[in-house]
C-alpha positions in Angstrom: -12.3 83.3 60.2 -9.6 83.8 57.9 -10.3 82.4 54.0 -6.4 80.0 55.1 -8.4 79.2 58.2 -11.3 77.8 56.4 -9.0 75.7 53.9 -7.5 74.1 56.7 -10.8 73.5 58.8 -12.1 71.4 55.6 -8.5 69.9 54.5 -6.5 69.2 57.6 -3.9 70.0 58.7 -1.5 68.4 55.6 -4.5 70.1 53.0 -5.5 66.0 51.7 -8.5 65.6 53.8 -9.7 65.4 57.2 -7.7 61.8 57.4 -4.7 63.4 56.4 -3.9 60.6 53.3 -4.8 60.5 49.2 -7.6 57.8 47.6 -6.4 55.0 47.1 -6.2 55.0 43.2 -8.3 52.5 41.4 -6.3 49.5 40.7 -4.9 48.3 37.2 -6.2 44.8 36.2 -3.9 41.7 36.0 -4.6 40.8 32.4 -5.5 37.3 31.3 -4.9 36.4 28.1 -5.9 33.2 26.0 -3.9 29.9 26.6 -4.0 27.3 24.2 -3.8 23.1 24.8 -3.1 21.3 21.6 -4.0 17.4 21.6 -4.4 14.2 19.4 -5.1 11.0 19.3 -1.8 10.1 20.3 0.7 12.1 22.2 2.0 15.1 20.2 5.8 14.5 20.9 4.6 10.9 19.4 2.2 12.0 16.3 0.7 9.2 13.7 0.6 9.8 10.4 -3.4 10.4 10.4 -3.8 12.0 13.3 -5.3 15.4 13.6 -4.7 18.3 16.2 -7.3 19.2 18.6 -7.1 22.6 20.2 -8.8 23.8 23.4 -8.9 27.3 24.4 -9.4 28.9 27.6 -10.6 32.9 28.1 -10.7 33.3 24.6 -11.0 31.8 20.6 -9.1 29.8 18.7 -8.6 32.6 15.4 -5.9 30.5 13.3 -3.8 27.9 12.5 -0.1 27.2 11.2 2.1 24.8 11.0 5.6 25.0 9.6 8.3 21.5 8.6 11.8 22.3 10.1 12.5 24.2 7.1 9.8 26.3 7.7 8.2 25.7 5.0 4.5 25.9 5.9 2.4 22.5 6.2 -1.3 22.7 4.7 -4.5 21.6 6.3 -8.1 22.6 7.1 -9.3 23.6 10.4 -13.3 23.2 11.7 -14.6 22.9 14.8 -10.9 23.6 16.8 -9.4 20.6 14.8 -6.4 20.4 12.0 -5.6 18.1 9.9 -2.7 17.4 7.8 -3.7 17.2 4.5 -1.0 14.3 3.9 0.0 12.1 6.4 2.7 13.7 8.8 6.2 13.0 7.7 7.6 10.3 10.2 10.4 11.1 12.2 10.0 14.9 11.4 9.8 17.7 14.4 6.6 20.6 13.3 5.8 23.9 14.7 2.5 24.7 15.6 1.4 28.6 15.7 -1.6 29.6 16.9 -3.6 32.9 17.4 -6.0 33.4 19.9 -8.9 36.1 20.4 -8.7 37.1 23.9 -11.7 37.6 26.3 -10.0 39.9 28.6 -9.9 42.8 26.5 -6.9 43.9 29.1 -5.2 41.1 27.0 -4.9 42.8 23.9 -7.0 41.6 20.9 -5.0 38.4 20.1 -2.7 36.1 22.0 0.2 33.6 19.9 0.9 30.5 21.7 3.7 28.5 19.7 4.0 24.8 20.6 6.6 22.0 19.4 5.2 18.8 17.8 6.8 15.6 16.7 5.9 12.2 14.5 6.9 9.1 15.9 10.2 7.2 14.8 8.8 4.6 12.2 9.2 3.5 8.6 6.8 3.7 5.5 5.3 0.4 4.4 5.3 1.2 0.5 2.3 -0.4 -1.1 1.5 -1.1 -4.9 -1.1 -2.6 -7.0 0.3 -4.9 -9.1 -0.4 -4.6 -13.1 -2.6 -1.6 -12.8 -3.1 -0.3 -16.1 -2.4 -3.1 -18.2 -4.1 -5.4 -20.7 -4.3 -8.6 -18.5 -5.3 -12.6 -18.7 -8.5 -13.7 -17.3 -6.2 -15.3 -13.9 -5.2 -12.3 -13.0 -5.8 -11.2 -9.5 -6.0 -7.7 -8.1 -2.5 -7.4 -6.5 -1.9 -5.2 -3.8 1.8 -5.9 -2.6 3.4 -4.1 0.5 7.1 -4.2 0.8 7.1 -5.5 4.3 4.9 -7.8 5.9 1.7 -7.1 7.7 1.9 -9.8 10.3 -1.1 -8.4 13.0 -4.4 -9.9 11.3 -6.1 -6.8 12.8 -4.0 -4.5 10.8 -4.8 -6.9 7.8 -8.4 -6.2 8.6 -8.4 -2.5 8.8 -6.3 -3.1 5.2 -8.9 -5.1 3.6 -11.5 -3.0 5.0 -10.4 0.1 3.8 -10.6 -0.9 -0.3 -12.9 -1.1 -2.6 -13.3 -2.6 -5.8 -15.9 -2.2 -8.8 -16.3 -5.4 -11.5 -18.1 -4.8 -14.5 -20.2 -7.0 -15.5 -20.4 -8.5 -12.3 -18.8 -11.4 -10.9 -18.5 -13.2 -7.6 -15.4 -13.1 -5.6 -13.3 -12.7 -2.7 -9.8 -10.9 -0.9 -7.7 -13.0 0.1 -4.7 -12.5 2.1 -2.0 -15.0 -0.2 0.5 -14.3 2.6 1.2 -11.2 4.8 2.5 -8.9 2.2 0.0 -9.9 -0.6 -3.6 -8.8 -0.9 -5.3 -9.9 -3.8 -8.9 -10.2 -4.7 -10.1 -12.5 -7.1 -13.2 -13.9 -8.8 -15.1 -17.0 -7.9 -14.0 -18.7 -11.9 -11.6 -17.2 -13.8 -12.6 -13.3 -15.2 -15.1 -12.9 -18.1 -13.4 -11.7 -21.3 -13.3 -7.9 -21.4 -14.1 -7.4 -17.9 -12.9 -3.9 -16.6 -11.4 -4.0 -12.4 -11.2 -0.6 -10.9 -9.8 -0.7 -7.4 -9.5 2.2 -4.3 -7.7 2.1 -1.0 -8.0 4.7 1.5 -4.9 3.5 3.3 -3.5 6.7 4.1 -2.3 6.6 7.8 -3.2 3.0 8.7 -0.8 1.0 10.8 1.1 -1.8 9.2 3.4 -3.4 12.1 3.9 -1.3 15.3 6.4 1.0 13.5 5.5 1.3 10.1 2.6 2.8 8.5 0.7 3.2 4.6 1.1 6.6 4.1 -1.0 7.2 0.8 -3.9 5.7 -0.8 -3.8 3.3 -3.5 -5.9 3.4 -6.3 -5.4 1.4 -10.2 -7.1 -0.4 -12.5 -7.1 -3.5 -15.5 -8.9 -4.7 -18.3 -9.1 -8.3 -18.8 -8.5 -9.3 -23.1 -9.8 -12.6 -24.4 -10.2 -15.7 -22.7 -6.6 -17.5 -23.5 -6.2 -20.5 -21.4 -2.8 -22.7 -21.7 -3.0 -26.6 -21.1 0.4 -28.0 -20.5 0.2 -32.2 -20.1 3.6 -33.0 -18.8 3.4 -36.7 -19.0 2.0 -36.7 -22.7 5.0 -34.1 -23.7 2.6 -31.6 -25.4 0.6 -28.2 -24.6 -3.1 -26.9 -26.0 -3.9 -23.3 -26.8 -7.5 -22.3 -26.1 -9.0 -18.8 -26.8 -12.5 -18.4 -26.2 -13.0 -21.6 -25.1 -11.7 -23.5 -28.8 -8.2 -24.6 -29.4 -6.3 -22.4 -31.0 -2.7 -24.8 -31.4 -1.5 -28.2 -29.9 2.7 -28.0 -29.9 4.5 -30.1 -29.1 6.6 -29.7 -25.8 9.1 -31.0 -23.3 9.0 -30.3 -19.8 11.2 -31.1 -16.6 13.2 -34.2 -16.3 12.0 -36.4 -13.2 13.6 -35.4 -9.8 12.8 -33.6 -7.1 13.8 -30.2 -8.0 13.8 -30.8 -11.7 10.3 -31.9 -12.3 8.3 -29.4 -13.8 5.0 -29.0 -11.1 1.4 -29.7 -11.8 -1.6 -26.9 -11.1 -2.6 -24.2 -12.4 -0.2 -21.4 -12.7 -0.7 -17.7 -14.4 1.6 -15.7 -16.6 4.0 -13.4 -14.2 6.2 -11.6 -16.9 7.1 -11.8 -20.6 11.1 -11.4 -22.1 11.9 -11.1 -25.5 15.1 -12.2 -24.7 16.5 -13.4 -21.0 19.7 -15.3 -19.5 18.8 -18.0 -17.7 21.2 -19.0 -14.9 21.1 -21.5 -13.0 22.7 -20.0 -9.6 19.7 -18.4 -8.9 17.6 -21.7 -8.5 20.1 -23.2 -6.3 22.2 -25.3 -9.5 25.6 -23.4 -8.6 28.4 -22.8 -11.5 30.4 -25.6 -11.0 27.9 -28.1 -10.8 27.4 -30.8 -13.9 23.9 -29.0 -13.9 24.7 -25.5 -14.3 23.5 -23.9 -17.2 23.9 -19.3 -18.6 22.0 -19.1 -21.6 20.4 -16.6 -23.3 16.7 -17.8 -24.6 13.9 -16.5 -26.8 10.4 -15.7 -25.8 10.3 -16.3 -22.2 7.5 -16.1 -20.3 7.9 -16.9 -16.6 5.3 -18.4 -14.3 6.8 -19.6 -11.3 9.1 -17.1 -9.1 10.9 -20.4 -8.6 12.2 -20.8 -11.9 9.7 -22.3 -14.2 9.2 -20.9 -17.8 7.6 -21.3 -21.3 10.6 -20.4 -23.6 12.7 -21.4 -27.2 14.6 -24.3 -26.5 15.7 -25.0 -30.0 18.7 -27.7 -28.6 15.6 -29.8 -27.0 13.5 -30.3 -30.6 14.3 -33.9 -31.1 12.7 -34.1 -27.4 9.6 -32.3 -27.9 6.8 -34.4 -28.2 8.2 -37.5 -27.1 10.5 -37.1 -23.6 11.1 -34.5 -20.8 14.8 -33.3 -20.4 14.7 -29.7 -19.2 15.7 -28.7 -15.8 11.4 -27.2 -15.1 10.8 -24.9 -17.5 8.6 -26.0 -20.5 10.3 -26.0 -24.0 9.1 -25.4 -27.6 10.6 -24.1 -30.9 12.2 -21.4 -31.9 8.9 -20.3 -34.5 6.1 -21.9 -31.1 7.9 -20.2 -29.1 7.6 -16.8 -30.8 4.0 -17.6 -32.0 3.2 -18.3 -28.4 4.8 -15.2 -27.0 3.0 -12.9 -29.3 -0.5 -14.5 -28.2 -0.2 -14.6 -24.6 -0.3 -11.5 -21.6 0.5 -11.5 -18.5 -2.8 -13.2 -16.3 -3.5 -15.8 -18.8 -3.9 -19.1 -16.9 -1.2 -21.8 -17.2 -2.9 -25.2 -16.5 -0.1 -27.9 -15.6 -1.3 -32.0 -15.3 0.5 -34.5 -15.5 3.3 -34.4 -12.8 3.8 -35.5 -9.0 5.3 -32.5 -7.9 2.5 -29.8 -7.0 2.6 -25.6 -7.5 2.2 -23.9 -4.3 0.3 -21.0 -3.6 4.2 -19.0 -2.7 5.8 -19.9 -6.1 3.9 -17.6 -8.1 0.3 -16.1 -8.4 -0.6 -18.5 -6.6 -4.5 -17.4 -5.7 -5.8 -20.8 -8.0 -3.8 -23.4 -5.8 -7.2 -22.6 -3.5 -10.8 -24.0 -4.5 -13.3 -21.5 -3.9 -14.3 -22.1 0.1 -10.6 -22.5 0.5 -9.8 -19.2 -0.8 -13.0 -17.8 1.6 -11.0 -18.3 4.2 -8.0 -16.3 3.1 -10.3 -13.4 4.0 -8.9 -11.2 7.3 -12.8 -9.8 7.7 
C-alpha cells in the first residue's frame, strides 16, 4: 500500500478524520460582568437630605465611588461597608450622578465594570433655623432661642427637634425646652439664670424633617453669657419703676405708663428686654393707630428699649415729664426722662427681666419672650419629649 493510500485509510476520504468533519472548537465564554443596585432610605429619584446610598453588587466588588452636581462638580463623602454619604445634606431639588466602579468576578469581564446611575432630591424648601442672641452679653431672662422661619406644626417632628440638642449650663441649674409656639424652641431655667452663668448649646439638625416638604439642613450650634443680675420693677398704678442689680436697688424713677383702654393700657407680667435703639421712630401704623386717626403719632425717641413685639417700650418721653410720677398718658410704652432714660439705657442688655404690676391687661406668652408668662409645671408641659 501506497504511503497516499495509507493517508486516506487513517483520514477519510476528505483527509479530516474517519467522520469526515473538524472538532468542534472550544467555545468562547459569555462574559458577566459586575452590575450595580444603588438604594436609600427613600427612593433615589426622591432623596432626603440625610440619606445615604447603599450599593449592592452582584459577580463582583464595589471598588469606588463618585458623585458629581449638574455642574459636574464632584460631591464629597465617605464610603464603608458599600454605603456613601453626603457629607452635607443633599441640595433639594437638585438632579446627581452617581459613578461607580466595580471589580469583576468573571475575569472574562475585564478587571473593572462602570455602572453610571441618575439620582434626584426631592422638591422641598429649607426650614432656616437660628439661635437667637448667640454670642452676646445677655440678662438673666434670657432663654436659649432657637427660631425656625416656618412653623413645625407635627409634634413628632418637634420631638426629633428637641431631641437632637443639647445644652451645657455652668454652674448648674434646673430647667426645661419648651416649645413657646411651633417656630420657637427655647430652653430655659427653673428661676431666672445665676449671674455670670455661661449657656453653650448644639443641634445636630442636619437632615431632620420640619413639615412634609421642608427640612433643617445644618446643625446649629451658639452660645451666651449671662452679666449681673439687673431686674426692672415697673408699678403701673403707682406711676414709678425700681432698678435692682444683685438683688439691691439701684434707682426708683419716676414713670408714666399707658393710659386706660383696651389697647392702650400698658400690660402687667413679667416681660424681658428684646432689643435696644439709640434712637428709633415710633409709628403708630404699625400697632394698628392709622395716620389719620386723632391717635396717630411718628416720632423719633431716645433710648428705646422694646419689650413687647406688640409695641411696648421703655424710652425718653421728655413731652410726658409733668406726668411722670403722678398719671399714665402714653399710648403702652413706659416713659421717663431724657437723663433716666439714657441712664437706664446704658445699664440694661438685652435678657434683663421686665416685671410689670399693676395693670388689668395681662402679657401673653406671643407678645414677646414670653417663656415667664408660664410657672414652672406650666412651662414642663411645653416640653414635645
Amino acid at each position: 500500500m501506497t504511503a497516499a493510500a495509507c493517508a486516506k485509510t487513517s483520514l477519510g476520504e476528505d483527509g479530516f478524520g474517519s467522520k469526515g468533519k473538524s472538532a468542534a472548537p472550544t467555545p468562547t465564554p459569555t462574559p458577566t460582568p459586575a452590575a450595580l443596585t444603588i438604594t436609600a432610605d427613600h427612593p433615589i429619584t426622591e432623596l432626603q437630605p440625610s440619606d445615604a446610598l447603599k450599593f449592592a453588587v452582584a459577580n463582583g466588588a464595589l471598588k469606588d465611588v463618585k458623585v458629581t452636581d449638574p455642574e459636574g462638580n464632584e460631591v464629597t463623602g465617605t464610603l464603608k461597608d458599600a454605603v456613601w454619604t453626603p457629607s452635607k445634606p443633599w441640595t433639594l431639588n437638585t438632579s446627581y450622578t452617581v459613578t461607580a466602579t466595580l471589580s469583576n468576578t468573571d475575569p472574562h469581564a475585564g478587571s473593572t465594570t462602570t455602572a453610571t446611575k441618575k439620582i434626584k432630591s426631592v422638591d422641598g424648601d429649607i426650614n432656616v433655623v437660628e439661635m437667637l442672641y448667640s454670642d452676646a452679653s445677655v440678662g438673666i431672662a434670657m432663654p436659649v432661642i432657637i427660631k425656625f422661619k416656618h412653623e413645625v406644626v407635627d409634634a413628632g417632628m418637634r420631638a426629633n427637634i428637641q431631641k437632637a440638642m443639647q445644652i451645657d449650663v455652668s454652674p448648674k441649674q434646673e430647667g426645661s425646652w419648651g416649645w413657646l409656639d411651633h417656630s420657637q424652641l427655647m430652653w430655659r431655667p427653673k428661676d431666672f439664670w445665676k449671674a455670670g452663668t455661661k449657656v453653650s448649646v448644639r443641634g445636630k439638625l442636619t437632615g431632620l424633617p420640619t413639615s412634609s416638604h421642608r427640612w433643617a439642613t445644618r446643625d446649629i450650634e451658639g452660645s451666651f453669657q449671662v452679666g449681673d443680675a439687673r431686674i426692672v420693677k415697673i408699678y403701673i398704678d403707682k406711676h414709678k419703676m425700681d432698678v435692682f442689680q444683685n438683688g439691691k436697688i439701684v434707682r426708683t424713677i419716676p414713670v408714666t405708663t399707658g393710659k386706660p383702654g383696651a389697647s392702650t393700657t400698658t400690660r402687667s407680667g413679667t416681660k424681658v428686654i428684646i432689643e435696644r435703639n439709640a434712637t428709633r421712630i415710633m409709628d403708630s401704623s404699625t400697632v394698628g393707630i392709622p395716620k389719620g386717626s386723632s391717635d396717630y403719632y411718628h416720632l423719633k425717641v431716645k433710648y428705646a428699649m422694646r419689650v413687647t413685639y406688640t409695641g411696648e417700650f421703655i424710652h425718653a418721653a421728655p413731652w410726658s415729664e409733668r406726668s411722670q410720677g403722678s398719671a399714665n398718658v402714653s399710648h403702652g410704652c413706659v416713659g421717663l426722662s431724657t437723663e433716666a432714660a439714657k441712664w437706664l439705657y446704658n445699664f440694661c442688655a438685652a435678657g434683663d427681666p421686665v416685671i410689670n404690676s399693676g395693670s388689668n391687661r395681662q402679657f401673653k406668652p406671643s407678645e414677646g419672650i414670653g417663656c415667664w408668662c408660664y410657672d414652672w409645671s406650666s412651662w414642663q408641659k411645653l416640653s414635645a419629649v
